[in-house]
N, C-alpha and C positions, 0 to 999 in steps of 0.2 A: 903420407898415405896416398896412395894411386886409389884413381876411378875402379881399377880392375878389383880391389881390397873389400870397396863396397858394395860393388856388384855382387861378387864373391858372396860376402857376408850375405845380403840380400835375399841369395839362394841355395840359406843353408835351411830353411826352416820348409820352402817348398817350389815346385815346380814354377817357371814363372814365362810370360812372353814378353817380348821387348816392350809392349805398350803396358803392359801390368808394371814393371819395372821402372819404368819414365812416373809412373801413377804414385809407388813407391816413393819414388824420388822426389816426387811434388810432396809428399806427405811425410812422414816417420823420419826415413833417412836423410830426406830433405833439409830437416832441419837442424845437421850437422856438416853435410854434404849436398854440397849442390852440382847438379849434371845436367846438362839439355839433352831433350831425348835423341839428339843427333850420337852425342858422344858417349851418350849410353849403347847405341845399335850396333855404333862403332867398336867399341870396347867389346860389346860383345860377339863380334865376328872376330874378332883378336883373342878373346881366351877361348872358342871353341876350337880356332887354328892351335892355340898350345894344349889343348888336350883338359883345359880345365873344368870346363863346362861341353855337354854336350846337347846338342837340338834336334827333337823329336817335330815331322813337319803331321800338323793337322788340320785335315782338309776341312775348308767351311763349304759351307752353299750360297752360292753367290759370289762368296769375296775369297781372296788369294789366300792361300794355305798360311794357316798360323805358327807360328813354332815357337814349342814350350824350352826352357833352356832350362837344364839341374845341373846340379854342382856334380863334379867326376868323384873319386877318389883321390883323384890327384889333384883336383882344385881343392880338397880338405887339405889335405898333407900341405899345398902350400896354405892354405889358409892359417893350416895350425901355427906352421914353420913362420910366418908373418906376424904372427899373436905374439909368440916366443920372443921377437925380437925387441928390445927395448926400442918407445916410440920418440919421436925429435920432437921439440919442441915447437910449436908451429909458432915462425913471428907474426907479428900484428900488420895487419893491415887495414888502416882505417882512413875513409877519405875523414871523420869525422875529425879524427885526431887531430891530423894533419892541418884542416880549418880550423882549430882551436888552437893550435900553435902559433898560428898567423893573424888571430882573431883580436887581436889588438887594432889589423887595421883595418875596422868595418865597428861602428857604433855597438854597444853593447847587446842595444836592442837585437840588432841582426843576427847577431849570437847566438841568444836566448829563443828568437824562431826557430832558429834552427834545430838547437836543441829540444825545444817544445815538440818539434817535428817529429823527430829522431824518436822521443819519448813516449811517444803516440805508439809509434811500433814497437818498440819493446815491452810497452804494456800489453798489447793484442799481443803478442807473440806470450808474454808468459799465461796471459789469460786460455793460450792455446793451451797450453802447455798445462794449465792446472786444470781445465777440462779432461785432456789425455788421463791425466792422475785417476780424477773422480772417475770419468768411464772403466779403465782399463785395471787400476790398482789399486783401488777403494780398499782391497784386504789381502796386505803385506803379507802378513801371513800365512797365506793359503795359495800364492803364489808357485808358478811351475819355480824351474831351473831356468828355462831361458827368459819368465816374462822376470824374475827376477834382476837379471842383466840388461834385459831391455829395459825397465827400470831405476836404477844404475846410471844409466845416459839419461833417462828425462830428467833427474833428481839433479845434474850436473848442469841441464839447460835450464831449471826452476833457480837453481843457485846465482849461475850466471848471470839470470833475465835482473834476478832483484835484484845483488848489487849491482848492477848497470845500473838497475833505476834509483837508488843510492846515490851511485858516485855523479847523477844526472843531476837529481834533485840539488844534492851540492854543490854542484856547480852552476845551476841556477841559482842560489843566492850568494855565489862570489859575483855571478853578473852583476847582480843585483845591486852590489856593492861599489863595482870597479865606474870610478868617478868619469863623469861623461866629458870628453874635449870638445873644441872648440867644433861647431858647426855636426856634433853628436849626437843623436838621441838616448833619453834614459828607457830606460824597461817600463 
């Protein structure tokens, strides 16, 4: 998936300006999709040049002319045409990983911080995340069509959060286990 995908998506539901967007992006879509409001601005001078988005300039009082950007016709049709297409697999990239792979050589303890660490934030994050729930889709059933699918992805980051915190908790008490060497600390 490209920056332009989510922007897209972004401003299928309504009018937006670059800093509403960047806002966005800190928020909802942020949380699958991360963008700095630089490469947002950027991006979006880039699909109003392809015709995908177009920018309406509205003048304030005081400060420089705002402009709303909507999704074209044509940034549907590709939007659709994008949806259609079966998505890649996205591989992993974790520095966390990559320290547990090597985490043999640093005491168990040190690990286990880290992992503690780690844990801390994917708790707050699902805690976001079952907030979102309670605010926004307390009744499944009475649900539109989009908050439906926008639901859809939270359901997939509440999945996510727990087994992370699963496979975390697990491997905190392999720590636990894995016998300390010479000049090591235990947990």
């Amino acid at each position: 998936m490209a920056l332009s995908h989510a922007i897209l998506s972004a401003l299928t539901d309504r009018s937006c300006s670059g800093y509403d967007l960047a806002k966005q992006f800190d928020g909802s879509v942020g949380f699958f999709w991360h963008a700095s409001h630089q490469q947002i601005y950027r991006e979006l001078t880039k699909l109003e040049d392809q015709g995908l988005v177009t920018a309406e300039a509205i003048a304030q009082a005081g400060k420089p002319d705002k402009k709303l950007y909507r999704l074209t016709a044509a940034g549907q049709t590709y939007l659709k045409e994008w949806i259609a297409q079966p998505a890649k697999c996205t591989p992993t990239k974790d520095d966390l990983l990559v320290k547990l792979f090597v985490g043999y050589l640093v005491p168990p303890a040190t690990m286990a911080a880290t992992l503690e660490h780690e844990r801390a934030q994917h708790q707050a994050t699902l805690e976001a995340y079952r907030d979102i729930e309670r605010t926004y889709f307390a009744n499944p059933e009475a649900m539109s069509l989009t908050a439906q699918f926008q639901y859809i992805t939270l359901r997939n980051g509440i999945y996510y959060e727990t087994s992370w915190l699963a496979w975390c908790d697990e491997t905190l008490v392999t720590l636990g286990n894995v016998p300390v060497e010479e000049g090591g600390a235990s947990i």
